[in-house]
C-alpha positions as CSV (number, residue, x, y, z in Angstrom):
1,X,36.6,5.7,-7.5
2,X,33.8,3.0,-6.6
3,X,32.7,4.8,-3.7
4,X,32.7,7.9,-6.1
5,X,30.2,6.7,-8.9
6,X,28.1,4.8,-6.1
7,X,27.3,8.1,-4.6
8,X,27.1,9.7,-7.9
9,X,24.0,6.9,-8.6
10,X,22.4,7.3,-5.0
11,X,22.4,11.1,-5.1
12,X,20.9,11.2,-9.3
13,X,18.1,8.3,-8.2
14,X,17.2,10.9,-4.7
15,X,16.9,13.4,-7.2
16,X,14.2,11.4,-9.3
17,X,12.3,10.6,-6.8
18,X,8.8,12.1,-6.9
19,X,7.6,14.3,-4.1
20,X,4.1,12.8,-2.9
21,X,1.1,14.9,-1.5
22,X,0.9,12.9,1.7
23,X,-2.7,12.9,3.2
24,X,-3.6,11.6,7.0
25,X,-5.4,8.4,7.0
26,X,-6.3,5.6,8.7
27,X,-7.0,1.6,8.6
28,X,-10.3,1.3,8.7
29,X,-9.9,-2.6,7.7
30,X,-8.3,-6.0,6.5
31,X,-10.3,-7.9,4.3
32,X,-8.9,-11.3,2.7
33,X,-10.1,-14.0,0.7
34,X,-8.7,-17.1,-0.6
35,X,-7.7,-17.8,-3.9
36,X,-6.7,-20.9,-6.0
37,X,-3.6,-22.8,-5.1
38,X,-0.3,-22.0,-6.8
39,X,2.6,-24.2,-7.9
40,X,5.7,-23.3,-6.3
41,X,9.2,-25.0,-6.6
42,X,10.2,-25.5,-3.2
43,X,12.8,-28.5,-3.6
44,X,10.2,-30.4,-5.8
45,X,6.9,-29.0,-6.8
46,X,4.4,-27.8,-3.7
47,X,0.8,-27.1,-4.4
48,X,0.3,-23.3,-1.7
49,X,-3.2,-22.0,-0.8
50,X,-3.0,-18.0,-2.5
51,X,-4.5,-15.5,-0.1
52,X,-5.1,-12.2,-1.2
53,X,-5.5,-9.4,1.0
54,X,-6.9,-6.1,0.8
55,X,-6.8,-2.7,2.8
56,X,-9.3,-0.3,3.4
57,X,-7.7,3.5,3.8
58,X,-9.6,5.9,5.2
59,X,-8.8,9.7,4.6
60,X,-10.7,13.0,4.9
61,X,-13.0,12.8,2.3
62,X,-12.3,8.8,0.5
63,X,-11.8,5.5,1.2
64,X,-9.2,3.5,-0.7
65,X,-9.1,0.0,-1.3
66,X,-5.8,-1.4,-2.1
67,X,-4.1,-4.5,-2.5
68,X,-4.2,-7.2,-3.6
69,X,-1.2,-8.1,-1.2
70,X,-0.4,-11.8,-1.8
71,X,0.4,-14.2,1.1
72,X,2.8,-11.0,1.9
73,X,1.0,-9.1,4.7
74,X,1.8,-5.3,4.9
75,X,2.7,-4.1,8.4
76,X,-0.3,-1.9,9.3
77,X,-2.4,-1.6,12.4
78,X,-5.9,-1.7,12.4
79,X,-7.7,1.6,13.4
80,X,-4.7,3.3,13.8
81,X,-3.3,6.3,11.3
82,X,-1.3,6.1,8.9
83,X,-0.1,8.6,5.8
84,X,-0.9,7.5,2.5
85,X,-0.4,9.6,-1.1
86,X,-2.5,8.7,-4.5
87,X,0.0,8.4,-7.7
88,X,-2.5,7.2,-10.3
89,X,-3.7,4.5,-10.3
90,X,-1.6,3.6,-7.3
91,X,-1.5,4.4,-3.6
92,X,1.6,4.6,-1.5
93,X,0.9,4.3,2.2
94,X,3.5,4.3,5.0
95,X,3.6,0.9,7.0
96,X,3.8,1.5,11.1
97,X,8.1,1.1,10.3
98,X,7.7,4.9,7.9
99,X,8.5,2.6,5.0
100,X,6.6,3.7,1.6
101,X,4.3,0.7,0.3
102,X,3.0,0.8,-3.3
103,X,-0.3,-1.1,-4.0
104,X,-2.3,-1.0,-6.7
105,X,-5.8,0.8,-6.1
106,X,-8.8,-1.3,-6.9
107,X,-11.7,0.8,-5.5
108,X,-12.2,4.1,-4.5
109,X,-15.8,5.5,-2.1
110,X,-16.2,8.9,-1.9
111,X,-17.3,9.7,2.0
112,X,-19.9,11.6,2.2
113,X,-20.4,15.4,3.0
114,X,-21.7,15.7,6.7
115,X,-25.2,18.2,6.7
116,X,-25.3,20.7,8.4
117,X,-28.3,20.9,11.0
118,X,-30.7,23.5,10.1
């Protein structure tokens, strides 16, 4: 029965998920920058250095900034592609393990249109 209503949940929550318009990208860069210290309760209260790190995605015709990751790293290589799909005001890009990473988007550059030579 346990097994039953287990499967039941995982096959309604498949269901839900949303499809994403996947576009080819790649890492263009890494950019991080310190931030104040936070207070974290490890055993007694420890004073950690935040950094913050951001990604710059490169597709056809944008690049995305996303992050800020915090003193979590994602697992991306630089210069190397990747897939990423835009859900809002969110990107999801696919770390170099095909697992789905959501980060907030805090800039967007539209590339610009090559000329043609005349």
């Amino acid at each position: 029965m346990l097994a039953l209503l287990c499967c039941s949940i995982l096959n309604s929550s498949i269901a839900l998920a949303k499809d994403y318009e996947w576009k080819d990208a790649r890492v263009i860069d890494v950019t991080s920058e310190a931030g104040k210290a936070a207070v974290v309760p490890i055993a007694a209260l420890v004073g950690m250095p935040v950094t913050k790190t951001f990604y710059w995605i490169q597709t056809d015709d944008t690049v995305y900034v996303i992050g800020p990751a915090v003193n979590k790293l994602l697992k991306v290589t630089l210069h190397e592609p990747t897939k990423v799909a835009i859900d809002g005001n969110y990107a999801h890009i696919l770390d170099d393990y095909g697992r789905d990473k959501k980060m907030p988007i805090v800039e967007k550059v539209a590339r610009p249109k090559p000329e043609h030579a005349k």
